[in-house]
N, C-alpha and C positions, 0 to 999 in steps of 0.2 A: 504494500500500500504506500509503502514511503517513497518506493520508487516512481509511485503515477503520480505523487504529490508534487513530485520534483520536477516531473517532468509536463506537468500542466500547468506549473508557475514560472519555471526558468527556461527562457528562451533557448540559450547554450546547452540546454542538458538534452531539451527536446528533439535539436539537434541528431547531437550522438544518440540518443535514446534511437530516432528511426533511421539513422547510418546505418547501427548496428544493426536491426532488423533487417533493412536492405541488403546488406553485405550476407548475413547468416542466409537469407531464401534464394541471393544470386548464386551463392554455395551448393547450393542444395542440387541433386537431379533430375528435380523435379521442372520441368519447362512451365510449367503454370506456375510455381512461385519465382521465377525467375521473371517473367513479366512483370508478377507483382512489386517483384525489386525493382527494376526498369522503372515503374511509373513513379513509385516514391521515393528514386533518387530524380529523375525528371521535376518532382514536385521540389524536392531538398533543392534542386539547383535556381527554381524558378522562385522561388520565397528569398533563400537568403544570400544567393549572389556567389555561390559559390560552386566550381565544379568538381567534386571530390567522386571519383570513378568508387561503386559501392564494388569493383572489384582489386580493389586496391586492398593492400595486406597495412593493417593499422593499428597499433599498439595500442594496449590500457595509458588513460592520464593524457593522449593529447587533447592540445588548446590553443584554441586560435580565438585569437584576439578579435578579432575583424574579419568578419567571412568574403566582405566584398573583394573578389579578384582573384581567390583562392585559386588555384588549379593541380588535381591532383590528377596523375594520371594512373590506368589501371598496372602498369607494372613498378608501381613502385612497394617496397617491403618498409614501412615506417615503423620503430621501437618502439618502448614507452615513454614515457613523459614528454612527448614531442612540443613544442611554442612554436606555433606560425603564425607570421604576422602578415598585415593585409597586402592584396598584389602580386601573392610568389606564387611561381610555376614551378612545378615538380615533374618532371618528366622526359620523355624523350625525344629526341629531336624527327624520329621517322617510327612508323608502328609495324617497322617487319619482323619479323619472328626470332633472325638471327642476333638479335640485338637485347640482348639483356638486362637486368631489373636495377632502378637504383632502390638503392638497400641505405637507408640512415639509420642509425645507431639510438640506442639511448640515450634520454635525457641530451636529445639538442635544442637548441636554439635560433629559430632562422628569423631572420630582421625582415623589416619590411620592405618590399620592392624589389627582392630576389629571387634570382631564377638559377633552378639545380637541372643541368640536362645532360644526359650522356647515361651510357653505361658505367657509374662510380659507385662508391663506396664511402661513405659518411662515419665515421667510427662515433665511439662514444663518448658524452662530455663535451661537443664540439657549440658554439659558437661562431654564426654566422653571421657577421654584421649588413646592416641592412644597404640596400641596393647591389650586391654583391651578386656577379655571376660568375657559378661556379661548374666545372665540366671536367676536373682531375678529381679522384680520390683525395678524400682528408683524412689526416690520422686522427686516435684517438684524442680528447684531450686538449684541442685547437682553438686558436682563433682564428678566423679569415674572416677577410674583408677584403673587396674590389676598389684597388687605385681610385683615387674620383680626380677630375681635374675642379681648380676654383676659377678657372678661366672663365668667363662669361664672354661672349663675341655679341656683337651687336653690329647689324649690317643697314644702312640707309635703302629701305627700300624704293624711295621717289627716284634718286639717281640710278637706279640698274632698272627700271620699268618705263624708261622715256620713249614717248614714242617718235 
């Protein structure tokens, strides 16, 4: 009972509450609860803005901050205690077969406005700072973060549009 409590008051929980649903009947062999998943990850994405594949592999204790921008894609393997923040893409860059799953670790941390693509490997403890794109394996243990430049350029646009 405590758990429909939860999940009829808190937006976040109601969430994972029907992820996991979804993910458990897309599991299953059953080709009729497999649609059933299909439409209420269809719904999940169309309510809170975010596209998290219910065939994606997703640890206890993740939490996202901010669902808008989310993108999770179906081969990725996520730990526990995962933090994502709004904007990141999870996935891979092409859906052919030969190209295998990214796997992140426990208890990481991804900032906001990052994108993880490729075939890698995220180990545990890591810490990804935010707008950060990442496409090599991290070890355990890490920080990264993506160069940024503070260059700002600004260009006249009246003198290059003359006619």
């Amino acid at each position: 009972m405590k758990v429909l409590h939860r999940v009829a008051f808190n937006r976040k929980k109601r969430f994972y509450f029907w992820w996991r649903i979804a993910n458990y009947l897309y599991k299953s062999p059953s080709s009729r609860q497999q649609r059933i998943a299909k439409i209420i990850g269809v719904n999940l994405a169309r309510k809170y803005g975010a596209d998290i594949s219910i065939a994606a592999h997703i640890g206890t204790g993740m939490k996202i901050n901010h669902y808008v921008g989310i993108v999770i894609r179906a081969e990725c393997v996520i730990g526990d205690n995962v933090n994502i923040r709004q904007n990141t893409t999870i996935g891979r860059k092409k859906s052919t077969p030969d190209i295998g799953y990214i796997t992140i670790g426990n208890n990481v941390d991804i900032g906001a406005n990052s994108c993880i693509l490729g075939d890698i490997v995220i180990g545990d403890n890591v810490t990804i700072g935010a707008m950060s794109f990442i496409n090599k394996d991290i070890p355990a243990n890490a920080l990264v973060y993506s160069q940024k430049t503070t260059q700002i350029v600004i260009k006249n646009i009246e003198s290059t549009n003359q006619h």
